[in-house]
C-alpha positions as a Markdown table, in Angstrom:
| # | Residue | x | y | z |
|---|---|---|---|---|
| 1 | Unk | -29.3 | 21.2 | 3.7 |
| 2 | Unk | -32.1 | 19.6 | 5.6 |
| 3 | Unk | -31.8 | 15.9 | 7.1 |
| 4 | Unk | -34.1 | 15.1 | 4.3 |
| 5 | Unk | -32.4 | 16.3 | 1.6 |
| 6 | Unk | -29.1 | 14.3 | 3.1 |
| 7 | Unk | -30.2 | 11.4 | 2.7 |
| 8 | Unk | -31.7 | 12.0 | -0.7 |
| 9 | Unk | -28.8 | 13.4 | -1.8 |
| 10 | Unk | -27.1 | 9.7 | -0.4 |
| 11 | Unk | -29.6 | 7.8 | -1.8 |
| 12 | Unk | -29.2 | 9.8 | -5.7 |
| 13 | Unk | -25.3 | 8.3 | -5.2 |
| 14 | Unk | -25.7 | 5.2 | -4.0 |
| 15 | Unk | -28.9 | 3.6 | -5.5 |
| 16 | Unk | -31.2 | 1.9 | -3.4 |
| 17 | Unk | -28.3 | 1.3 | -0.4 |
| 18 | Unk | -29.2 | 1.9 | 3.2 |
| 19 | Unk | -28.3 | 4.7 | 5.5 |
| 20 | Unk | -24.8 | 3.9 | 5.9 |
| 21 | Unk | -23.7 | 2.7 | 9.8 |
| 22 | Unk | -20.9 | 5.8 | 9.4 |
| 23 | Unk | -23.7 | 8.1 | 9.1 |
| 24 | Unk | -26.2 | 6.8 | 11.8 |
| 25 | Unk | -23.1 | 7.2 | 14.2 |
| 26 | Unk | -21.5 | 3.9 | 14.0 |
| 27 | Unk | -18.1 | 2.9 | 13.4 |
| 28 | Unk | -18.0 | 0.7 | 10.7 |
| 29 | Unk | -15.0 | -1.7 | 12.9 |
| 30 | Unk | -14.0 | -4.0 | 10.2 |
| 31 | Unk | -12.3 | -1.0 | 8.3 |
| 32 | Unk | -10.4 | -0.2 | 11.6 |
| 33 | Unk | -9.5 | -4.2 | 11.8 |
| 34 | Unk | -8.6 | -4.6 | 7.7 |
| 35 | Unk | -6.8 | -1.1 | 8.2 |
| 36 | Unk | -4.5 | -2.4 | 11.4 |
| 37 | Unk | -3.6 | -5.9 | 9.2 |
| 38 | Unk | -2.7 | -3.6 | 6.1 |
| 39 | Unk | -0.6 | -1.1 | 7.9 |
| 40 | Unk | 1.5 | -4.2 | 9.9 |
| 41 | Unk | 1.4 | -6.0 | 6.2 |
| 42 | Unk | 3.2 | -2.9 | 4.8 |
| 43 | Unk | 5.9 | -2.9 | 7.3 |
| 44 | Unk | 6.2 | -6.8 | 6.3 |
| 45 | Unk | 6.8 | -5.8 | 2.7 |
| 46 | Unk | 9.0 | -2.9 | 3.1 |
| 47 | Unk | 11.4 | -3.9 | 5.8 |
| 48 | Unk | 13.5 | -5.3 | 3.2 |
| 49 | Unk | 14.1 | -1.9 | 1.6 |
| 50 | Unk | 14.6 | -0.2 | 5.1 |
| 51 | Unk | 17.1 | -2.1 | 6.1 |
| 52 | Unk | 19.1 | -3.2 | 2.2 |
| 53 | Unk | 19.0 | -1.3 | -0.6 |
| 54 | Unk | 15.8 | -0.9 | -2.7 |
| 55 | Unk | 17.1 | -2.9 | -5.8 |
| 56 | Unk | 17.0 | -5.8 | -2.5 |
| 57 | Unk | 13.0 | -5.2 | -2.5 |
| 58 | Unk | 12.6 | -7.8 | -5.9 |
| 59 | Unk | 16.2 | -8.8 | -6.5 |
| 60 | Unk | 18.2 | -11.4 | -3.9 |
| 61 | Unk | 21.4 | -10.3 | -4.9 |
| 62 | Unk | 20.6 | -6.6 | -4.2 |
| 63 | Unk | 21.7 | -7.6 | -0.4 |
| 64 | Unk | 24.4 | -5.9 | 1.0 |
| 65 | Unk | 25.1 | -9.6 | 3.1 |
| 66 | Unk | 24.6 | -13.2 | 1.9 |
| 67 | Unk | 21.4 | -14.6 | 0.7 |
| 68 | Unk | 21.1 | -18.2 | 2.1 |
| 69 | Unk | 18.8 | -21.1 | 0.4 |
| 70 | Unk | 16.3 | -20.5 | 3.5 |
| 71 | Unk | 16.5 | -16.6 | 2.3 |
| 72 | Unk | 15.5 | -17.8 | -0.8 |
| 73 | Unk | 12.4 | -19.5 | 0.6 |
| 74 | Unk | 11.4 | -16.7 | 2.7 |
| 75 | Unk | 11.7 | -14.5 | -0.9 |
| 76 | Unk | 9.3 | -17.0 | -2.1 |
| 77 | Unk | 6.7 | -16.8 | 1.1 |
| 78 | Unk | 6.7 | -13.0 | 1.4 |
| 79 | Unk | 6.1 | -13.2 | -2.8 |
| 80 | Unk | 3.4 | -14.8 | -2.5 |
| 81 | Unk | 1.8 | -13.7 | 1.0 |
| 82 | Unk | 2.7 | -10.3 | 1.4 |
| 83 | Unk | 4.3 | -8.1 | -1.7 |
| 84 | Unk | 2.0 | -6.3 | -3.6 |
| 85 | Unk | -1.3 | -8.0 | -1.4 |
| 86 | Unk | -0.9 | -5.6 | 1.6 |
| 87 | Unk | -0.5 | -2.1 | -0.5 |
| 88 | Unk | -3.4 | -3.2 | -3.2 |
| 89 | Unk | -5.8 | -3.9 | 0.4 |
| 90 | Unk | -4.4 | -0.4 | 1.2 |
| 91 | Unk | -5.7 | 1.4 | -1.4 |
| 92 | Unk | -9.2 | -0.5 | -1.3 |
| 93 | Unk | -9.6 | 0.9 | 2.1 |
| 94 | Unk | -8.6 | 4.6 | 0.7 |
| 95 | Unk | -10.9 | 4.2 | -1.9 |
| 96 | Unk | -13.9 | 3.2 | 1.0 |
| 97 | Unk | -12.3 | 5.8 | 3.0 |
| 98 | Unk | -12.7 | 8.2 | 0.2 |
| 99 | Unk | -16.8 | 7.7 | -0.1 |
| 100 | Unk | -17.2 | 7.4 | 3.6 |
| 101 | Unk | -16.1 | 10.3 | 4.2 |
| 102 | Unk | -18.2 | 12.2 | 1.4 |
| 103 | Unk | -21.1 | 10.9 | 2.4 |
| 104 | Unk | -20.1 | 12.5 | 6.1 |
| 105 | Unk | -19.5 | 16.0 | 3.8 |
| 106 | Unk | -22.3 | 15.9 | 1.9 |
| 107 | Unk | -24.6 | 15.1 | 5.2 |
| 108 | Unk | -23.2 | 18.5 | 6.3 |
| 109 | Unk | -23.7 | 20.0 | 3.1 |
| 110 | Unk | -20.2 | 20.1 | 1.7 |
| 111 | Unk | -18.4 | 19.1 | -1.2 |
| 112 | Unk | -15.8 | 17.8 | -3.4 |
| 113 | Unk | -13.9 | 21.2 | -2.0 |
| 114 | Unk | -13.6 | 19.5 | 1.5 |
| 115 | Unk | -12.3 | 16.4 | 0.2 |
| 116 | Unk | -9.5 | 18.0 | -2.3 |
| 117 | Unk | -8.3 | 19.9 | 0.3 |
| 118 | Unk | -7.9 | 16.7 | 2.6 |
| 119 | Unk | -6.1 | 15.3 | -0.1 |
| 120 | Unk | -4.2 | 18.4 | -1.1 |
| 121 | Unk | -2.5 | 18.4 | 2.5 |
| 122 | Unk | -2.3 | 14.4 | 2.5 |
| 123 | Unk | -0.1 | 15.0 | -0.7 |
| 124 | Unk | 2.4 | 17.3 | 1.6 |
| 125 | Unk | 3.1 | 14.7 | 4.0 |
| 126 | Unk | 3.2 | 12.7 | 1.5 |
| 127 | Unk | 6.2 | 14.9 | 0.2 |
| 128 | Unk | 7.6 | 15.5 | 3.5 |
| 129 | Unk | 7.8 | 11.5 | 4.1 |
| 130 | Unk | 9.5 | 10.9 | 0.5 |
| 131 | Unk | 12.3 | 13.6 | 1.2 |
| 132 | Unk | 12.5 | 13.6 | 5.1 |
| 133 | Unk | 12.2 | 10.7 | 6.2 |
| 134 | Unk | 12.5 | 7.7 | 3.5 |
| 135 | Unk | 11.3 | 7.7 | -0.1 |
| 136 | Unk | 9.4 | 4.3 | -0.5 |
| 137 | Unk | 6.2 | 6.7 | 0.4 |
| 138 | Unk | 2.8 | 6.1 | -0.9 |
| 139 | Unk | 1.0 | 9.1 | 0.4 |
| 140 | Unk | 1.8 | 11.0 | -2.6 |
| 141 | Unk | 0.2 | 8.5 | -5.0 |
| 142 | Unk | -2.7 | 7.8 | -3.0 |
| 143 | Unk | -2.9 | 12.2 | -2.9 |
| 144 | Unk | -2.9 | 12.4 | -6.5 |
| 145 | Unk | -4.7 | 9.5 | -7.4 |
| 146 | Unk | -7.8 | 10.2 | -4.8 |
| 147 | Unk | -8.5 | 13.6 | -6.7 |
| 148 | Unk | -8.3 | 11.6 | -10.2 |
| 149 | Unk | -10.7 | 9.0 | -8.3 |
| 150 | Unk | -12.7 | 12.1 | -7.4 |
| 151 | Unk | -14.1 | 11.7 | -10.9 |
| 152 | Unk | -16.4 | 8.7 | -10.6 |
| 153 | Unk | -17.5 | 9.4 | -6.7 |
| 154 | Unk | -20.9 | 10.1 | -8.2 |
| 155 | Unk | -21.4 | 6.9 | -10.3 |
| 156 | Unk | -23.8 | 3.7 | -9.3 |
| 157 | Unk | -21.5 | 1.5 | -7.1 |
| 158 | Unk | -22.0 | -1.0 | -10.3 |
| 159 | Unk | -20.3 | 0.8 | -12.3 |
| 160 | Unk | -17.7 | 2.1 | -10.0 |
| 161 | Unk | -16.8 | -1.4 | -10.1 |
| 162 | Unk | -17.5 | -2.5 | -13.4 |
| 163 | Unk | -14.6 | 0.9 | -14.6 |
| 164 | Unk | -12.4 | -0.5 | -11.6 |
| 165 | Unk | -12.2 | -4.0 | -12.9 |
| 166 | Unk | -11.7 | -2.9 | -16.5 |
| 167 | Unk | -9.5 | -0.3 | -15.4 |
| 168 | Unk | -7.3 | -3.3 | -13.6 |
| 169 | Unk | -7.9 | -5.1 | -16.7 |
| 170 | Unk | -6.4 | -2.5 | -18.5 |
| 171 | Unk | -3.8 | -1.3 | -16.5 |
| 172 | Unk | -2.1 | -5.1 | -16.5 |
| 173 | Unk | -1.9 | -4.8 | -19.9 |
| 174 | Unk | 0.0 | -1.7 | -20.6 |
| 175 | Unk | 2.3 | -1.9 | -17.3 |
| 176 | Unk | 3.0 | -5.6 | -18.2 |
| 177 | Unk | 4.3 | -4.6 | -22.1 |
| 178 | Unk | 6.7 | -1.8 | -20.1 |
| 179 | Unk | 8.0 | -4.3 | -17.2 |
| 180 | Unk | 7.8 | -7.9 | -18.4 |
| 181 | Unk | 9.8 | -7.1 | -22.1 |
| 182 | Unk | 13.0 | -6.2 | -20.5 |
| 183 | Unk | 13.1 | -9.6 | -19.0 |
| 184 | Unk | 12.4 | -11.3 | -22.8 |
| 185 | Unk | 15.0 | -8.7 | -24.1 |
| 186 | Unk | 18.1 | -9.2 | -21.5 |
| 187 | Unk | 17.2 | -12.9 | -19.9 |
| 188 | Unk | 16.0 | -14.9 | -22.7 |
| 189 | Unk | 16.8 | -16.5 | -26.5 |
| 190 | Unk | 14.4 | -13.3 | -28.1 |
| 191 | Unk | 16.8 | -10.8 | -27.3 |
| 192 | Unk | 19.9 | -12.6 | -28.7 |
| 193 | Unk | 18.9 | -11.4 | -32.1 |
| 194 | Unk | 20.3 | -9.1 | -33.7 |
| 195 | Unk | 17.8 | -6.9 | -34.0 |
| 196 | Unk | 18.2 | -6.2 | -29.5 |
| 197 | Unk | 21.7 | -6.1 | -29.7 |
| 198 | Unk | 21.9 | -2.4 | -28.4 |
| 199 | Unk | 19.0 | -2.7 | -26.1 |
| 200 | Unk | 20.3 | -5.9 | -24.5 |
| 201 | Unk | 23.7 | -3.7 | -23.6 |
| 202 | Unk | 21.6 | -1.1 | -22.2 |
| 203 | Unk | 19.5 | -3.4 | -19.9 |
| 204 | Unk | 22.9 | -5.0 | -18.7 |
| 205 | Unk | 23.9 | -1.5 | -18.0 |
| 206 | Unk | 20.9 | -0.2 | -16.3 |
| 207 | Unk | 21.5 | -3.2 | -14.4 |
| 208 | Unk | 24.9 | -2.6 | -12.8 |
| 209 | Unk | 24.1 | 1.3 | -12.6 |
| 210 | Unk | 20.9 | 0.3 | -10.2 |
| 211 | Unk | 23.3 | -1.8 | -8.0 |
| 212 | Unk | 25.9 | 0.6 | -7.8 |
| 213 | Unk | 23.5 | 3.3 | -6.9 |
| 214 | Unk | 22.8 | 0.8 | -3.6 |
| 215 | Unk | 25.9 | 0.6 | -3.0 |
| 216 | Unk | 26.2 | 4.6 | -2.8 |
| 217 | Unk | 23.2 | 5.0 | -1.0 |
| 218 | Unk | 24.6 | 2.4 | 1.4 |
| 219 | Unk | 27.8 | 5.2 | 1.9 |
| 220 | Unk | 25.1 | 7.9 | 2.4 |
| 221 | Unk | 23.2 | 6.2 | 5.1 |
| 222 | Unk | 26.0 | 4.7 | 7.1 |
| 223 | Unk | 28.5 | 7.1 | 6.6 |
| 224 | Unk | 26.6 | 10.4 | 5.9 |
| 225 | Unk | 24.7 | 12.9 | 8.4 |
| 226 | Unk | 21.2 | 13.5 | 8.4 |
| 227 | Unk | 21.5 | 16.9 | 6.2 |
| 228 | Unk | 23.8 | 14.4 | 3.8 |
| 229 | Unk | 20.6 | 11.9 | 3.9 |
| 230 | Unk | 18.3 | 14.7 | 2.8 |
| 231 | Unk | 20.4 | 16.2 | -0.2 |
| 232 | Unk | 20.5 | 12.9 | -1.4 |
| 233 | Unk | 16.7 | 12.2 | -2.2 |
| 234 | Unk | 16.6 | 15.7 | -3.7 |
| 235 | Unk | 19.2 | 15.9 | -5.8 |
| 236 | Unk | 19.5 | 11.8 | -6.7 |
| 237 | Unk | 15.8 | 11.0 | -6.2 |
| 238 | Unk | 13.8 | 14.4 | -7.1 |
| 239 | Unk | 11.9 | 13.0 | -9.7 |
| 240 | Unk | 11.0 | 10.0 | -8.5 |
| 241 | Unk | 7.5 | 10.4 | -7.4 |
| 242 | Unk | 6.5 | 11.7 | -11.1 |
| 243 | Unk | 7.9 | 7.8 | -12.1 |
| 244 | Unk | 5.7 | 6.6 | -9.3 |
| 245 | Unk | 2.7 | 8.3 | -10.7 |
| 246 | Unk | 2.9 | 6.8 | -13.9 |
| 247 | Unk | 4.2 | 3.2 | -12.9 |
| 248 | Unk | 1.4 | 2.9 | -10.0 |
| 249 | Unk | -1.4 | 5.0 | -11.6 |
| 250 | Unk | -3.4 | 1.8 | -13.5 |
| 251 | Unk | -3.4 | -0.1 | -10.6 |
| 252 | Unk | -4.5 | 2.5 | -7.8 |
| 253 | Unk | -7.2 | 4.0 | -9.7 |
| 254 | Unk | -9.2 | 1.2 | -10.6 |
| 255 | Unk | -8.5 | -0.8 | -7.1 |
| 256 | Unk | -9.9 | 2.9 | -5.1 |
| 257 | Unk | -12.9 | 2.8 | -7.3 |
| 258 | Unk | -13.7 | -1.1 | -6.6 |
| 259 | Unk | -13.1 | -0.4 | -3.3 |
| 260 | Unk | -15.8 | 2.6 | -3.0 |
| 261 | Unk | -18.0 | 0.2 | -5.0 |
| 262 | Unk | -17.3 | -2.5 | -2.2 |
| 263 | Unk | -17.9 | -0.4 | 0.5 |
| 264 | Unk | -21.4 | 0.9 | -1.1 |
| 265 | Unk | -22.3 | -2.6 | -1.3 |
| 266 | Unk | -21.7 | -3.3 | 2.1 |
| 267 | Unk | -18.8 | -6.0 | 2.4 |
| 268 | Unk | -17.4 | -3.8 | 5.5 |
| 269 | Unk | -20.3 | -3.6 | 7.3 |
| 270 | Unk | -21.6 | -7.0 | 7.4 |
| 271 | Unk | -24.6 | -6.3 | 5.2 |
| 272 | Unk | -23.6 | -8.7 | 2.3 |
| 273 | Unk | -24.6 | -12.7 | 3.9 |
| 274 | Unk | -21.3 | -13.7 | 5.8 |
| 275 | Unk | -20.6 | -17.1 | 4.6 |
| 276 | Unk | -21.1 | -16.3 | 1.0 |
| 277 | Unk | -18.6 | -13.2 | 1.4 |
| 278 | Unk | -16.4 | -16.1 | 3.4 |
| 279 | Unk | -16.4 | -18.7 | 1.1 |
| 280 | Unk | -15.3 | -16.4 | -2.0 |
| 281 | Unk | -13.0 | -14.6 | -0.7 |
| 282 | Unk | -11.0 | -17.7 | 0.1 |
| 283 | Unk | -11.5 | -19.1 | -3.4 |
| 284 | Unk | -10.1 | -15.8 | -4.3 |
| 285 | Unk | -7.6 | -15.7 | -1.9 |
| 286 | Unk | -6.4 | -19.5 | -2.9 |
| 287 | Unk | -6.5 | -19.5 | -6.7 |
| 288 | Unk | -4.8 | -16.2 | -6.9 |
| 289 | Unk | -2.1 | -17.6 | -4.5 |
| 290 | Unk | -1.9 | -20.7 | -5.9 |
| 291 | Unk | -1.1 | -18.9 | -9.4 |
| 292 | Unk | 1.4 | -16.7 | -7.5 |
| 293 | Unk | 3.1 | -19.5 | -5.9 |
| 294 | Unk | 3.7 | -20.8 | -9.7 |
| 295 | Unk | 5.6 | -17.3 | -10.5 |
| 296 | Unk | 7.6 | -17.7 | -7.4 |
| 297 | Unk | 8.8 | -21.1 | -8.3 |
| 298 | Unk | 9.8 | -20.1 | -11.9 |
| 299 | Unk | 11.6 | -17.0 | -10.4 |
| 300 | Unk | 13.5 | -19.3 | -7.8 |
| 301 | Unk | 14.0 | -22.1 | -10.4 |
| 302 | Unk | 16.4 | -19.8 | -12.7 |
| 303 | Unk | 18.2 | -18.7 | -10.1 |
| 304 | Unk | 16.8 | -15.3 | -9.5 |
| 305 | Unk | 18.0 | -13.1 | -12.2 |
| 306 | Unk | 17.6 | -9.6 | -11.7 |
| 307 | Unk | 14.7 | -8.9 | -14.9 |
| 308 | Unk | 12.9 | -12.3 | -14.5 |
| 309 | Unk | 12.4 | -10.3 | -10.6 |
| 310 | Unk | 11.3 | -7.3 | -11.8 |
| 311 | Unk | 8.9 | -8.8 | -14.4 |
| 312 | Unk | 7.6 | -11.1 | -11.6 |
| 313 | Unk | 6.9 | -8.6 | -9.1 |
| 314 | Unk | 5.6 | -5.5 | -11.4 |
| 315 | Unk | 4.0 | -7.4 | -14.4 |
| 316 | Unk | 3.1 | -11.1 | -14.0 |
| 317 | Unk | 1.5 | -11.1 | -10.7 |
| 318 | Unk | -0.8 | -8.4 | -11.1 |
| 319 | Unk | -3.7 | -10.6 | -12.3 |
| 320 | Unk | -3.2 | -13.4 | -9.7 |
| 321 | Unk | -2.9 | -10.2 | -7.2 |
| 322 | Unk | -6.4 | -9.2 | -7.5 |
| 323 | Unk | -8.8 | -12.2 | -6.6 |
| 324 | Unk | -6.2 | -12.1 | -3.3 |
| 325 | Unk | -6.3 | -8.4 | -2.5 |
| 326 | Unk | -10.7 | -8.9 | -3.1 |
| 327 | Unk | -10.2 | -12.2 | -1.1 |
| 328 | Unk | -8.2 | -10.7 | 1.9 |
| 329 | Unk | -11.1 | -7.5 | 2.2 |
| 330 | Unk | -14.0 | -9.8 | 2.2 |
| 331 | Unk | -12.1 | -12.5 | 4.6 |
| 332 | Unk | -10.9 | -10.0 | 6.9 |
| 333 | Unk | -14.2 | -8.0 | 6.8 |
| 334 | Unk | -16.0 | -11.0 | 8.1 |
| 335 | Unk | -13.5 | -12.0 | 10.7 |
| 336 | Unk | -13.6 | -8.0 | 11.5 |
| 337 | Unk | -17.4 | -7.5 | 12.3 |
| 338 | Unk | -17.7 | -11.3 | 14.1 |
| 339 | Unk | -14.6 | -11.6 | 16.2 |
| 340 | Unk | -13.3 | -10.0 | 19.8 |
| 341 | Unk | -10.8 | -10.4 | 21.6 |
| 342 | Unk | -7.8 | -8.5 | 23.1 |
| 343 | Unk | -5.5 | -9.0 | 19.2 |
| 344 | Unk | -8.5 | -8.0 | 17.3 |
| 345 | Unk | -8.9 | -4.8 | 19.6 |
| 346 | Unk | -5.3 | -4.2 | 19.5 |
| 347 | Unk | -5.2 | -4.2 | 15.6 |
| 348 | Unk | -8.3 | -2.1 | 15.8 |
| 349 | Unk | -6.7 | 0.4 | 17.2 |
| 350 | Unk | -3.5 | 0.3 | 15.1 |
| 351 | Unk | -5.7 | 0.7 | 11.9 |
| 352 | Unk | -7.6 | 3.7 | 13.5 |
| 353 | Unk | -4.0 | 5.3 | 13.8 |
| 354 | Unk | -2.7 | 4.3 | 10.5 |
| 355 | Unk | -1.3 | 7.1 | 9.6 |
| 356 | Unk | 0.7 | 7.8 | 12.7 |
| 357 | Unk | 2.0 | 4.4 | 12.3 |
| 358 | Unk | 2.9 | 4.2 | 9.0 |
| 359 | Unk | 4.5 | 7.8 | 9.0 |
| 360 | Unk | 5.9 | 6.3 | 12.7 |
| 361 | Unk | 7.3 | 2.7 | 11.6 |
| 362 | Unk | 9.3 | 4.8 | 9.0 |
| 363 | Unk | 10.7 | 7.4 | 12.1 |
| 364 | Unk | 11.4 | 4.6 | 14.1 |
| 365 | Unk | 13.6 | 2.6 | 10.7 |
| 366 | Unk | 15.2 | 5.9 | 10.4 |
| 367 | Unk | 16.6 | 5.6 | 14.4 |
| 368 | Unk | 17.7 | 1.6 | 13.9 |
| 369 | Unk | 19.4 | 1.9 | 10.2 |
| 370 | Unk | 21.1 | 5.1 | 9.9 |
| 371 | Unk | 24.5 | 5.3 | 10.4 |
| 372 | Unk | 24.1 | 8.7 | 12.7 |
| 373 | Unk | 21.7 | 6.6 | 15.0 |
| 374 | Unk | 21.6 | 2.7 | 15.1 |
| 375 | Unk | 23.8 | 1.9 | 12.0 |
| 376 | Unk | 21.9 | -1.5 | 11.0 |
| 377 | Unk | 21.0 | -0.6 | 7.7 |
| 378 | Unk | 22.8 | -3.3 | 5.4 |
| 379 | Unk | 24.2 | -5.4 | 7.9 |
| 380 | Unk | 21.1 | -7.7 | 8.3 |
| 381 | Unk | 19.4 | -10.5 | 6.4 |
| 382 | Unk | 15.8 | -11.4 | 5.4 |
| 383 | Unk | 15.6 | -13.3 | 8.8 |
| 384 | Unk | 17.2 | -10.3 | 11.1 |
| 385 | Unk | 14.8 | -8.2 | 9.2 |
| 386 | Unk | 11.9 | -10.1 | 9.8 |
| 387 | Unk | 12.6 | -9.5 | 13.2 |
| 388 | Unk | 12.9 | -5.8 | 13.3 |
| 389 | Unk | 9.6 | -6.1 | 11.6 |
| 390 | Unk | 8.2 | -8.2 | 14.5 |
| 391 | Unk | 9.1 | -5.9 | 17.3 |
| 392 | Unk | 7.9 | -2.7 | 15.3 |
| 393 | Unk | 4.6 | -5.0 | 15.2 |
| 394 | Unk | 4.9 | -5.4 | 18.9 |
| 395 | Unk | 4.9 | -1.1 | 19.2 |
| 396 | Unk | 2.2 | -0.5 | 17.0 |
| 397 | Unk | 0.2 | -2.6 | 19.4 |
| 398 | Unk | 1.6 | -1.4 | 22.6 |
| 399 | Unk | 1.0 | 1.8 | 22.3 |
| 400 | Unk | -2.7 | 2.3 | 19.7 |
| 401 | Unk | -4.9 | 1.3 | 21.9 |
| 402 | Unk | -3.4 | 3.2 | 25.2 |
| 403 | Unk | -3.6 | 6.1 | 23.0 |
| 404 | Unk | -6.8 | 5.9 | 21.8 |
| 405 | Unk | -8.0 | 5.3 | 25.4 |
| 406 | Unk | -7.0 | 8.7 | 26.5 |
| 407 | Unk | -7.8 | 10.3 | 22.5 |
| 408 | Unk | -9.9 | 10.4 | 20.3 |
| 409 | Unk | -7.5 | 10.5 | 17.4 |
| 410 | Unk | -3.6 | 9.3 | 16.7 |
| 411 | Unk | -1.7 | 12.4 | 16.4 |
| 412 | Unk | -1.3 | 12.8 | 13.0 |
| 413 | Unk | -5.0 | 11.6 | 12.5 |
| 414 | Unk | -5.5 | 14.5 | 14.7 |
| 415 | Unk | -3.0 | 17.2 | 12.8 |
| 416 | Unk | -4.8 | 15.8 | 9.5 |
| 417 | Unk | -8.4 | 16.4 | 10.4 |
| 418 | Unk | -7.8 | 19.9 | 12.0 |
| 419 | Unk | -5.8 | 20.5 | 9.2 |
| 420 | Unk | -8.7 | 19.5 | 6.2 |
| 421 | Unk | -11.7 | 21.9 | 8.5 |
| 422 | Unk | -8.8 | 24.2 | 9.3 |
| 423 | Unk | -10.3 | 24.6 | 12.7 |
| 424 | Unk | -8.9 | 22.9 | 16.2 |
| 425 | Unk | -10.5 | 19.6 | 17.2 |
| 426 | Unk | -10.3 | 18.3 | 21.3 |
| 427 | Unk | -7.6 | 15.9 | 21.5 |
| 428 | Unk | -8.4 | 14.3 | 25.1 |
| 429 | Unk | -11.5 | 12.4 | 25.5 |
């Protein structure tokens, strides 16, 4: 295919957008800055559920040690700062990532094949990370879900984003009727009657079977060997990912779609006017927070019981969580292609190794939890935690930009890409 025809075929996709910077040769650096932020934010939302059970993720008394009142606080802070925000800016980014690098495909004449192939072997690291290593991964949703994306990589950018938002529109509806009733069924005056008799006996049991499973998982990581570790996923947690397709599918989709849409219009690469980007994004940033903050308050007023959690965290911030993830992109894209400085550049280079840090941060949890290496995992609080998360922060941005001095990729970045062409790519500058 001729130059020409490259960019016509571009221009069929994409309206009446520009030639993007990624195809005239440019990196587009407020992708690389939003990535670094997102990968650091992840580690900010997970620790919990590296270092405690997973039930500890939404529910206080999931901790293996003492929740304090300031524990409670901090609950309430990473609710309404972190959980949910730093995953949803995630898969914006894989949805941008997901057109960028088409348009780079088609420009060389490929298509759809290159990219499900790049996905196909994302999906087995994806399953590598789940079962080897710890099995919070995402990779294997964001594998599966990029191919279903796939679909509408064609579309105008309007209505990429007009499906995404109805899709998100959509999806809160049907996830909330599956996560928020248990809460009206077990917790409140509605499931007294009669009627929920049965069902309210199985929620209390589902209940005390998902805290004794943390309590068994707690005698597989501290007591158990790595092969012991391993079994465990398989065998306890085999199915897990199919769960995880079907609990994270209506709000993935729709946020990878709005996020190509984004990208098409230009929010990363400074083409939309800066202060107008600026000045919605924080309205979006503070009225979704400011709703968020409300659900946190509720939650922490009744004491934290275990479904009003659940519903909080997987059905009744969902809406409030999308003006802040749209926020947070167009903030961060703004503060990405106008600021410098030795942080930014050091975050830069964290989010163009991503992937060897997130697949990294979750190496480096195994070595200070398991009982076979460090032996921390439920023996700290939120605050220990928090700083665990802080010097993992501190390596990510030690060692990135050294790296990507001397490379041109991270090393998995690397494996990845000779992996999708199935040829070898140089390594050293």
């Amino acid at each position: 295919m001729s130059q020409a025809n490259d960019r016509a075929a571009i221009a069929d996709t994409a309206g009446d957008d520009p030639l993007p910077s990624a195809l005239a040769g440019n990196r587009i650096v407020s992708l690389d800055f939003i990535r670094g932020i997102a990968v650091m934010g992840i580690l900010a939302a997970n620790i919990v559920a590296f270092g405690q059970p997973f039930s500890a993720y939404m529910y206080p008394d999931g901790f293996l040690v003492p929740h304090s009142d300031a524990d409670d606080w901090m609950w309430v802070a990473q609710f309404v700062l972190i959980d949910g925000k730093m995953r949803g800016l995630f898969t914006l980014l894989f949805g941008a990532g997901l057109y960028l690098f088409m348009e780079k495909a088609w420009a060389k004449g490929e298509g759809r094949e290159l990219q499900a192939r790049r996905l196909f072997w994302l999906l087995l690291f994806g399953l590598v990370h789940f079962y080897l290593i710890w099995r919070g991964d995402i990779l294997i949703y964001y594998a599966v879900f990029g191919l279903v994306t796939m679909i509408g990589i064609r579309w105008a950018a309007k209505t990429q984003l007009l499906v995404g938002l109805l899709g998100y529109a959509a999806g809160i509806a049907m996830v909330a009727s599956f996560t928020a009733s248990p809460y009206f069924i077990a917790e409140t005056a509605l499931g007294e009657q009669p009627a929920y008799a049965e069902l309210r006996e199985q929620l209390a049991a589902d209940k005390q079977t998902t805290l004794e499973e943390g309590q068994a998982e707690r005698q597989v990581i501290v007591e158990g060997s790595y092969p012991d570790y391993v079994r465990h996923n398989i065998t306890e947690h085999g199915g897990d990912p199919l769960f995880g397709l079907f609990l994270f599918a209506l709000e993935s989709v729709p946020l990878m779609l709005i996020g190509m849409a984004l990208y098409r219009f230009g929010l990363f690469s400074g083409r939309m006017n800066p202060g107008r980007q600026l000045r919605w994004g924080l309205a979006g940033i503070a009225i979704g927070s400011a709703v968020t903050l409300l659900i946190a308050l509720w939650v922490k007023g009744i004491g934290f019981s275990y479904w009003s959690t659940l519903a909080a965290f997987m059905s009744f911030s969902m809406l409030p969580r999308l003006p802040v993830v749209l926020g947070l992109a167009a903030v961060l894209a703004v503060i990405g292609t106008r600021t410098s400085g030795w942080l930014m550049e050091r975050i830069s280079a964290a989010g163009r190794a991503a992937f060897t840090n997130y697949i990294g941060t979750s190496l480096v949890m195994l070595l200070v939890f398991h009982g076979w290496a460090g032996g921390l995992y439920g023996e700290l609080g939120r605050r220990e935690l928090y700083l665990v998360m802080l010097a993992t922060w501190a390596l990510m941005l030690l060692w990135s930009k050294p790296w990507l001095t001397r490379f041109r990729f991270g090393p998995l970045e690397w494996l990845w890409r000779c992996l999708t062409y199935w040829q070898m790519f140089p390594l050293r500058r």
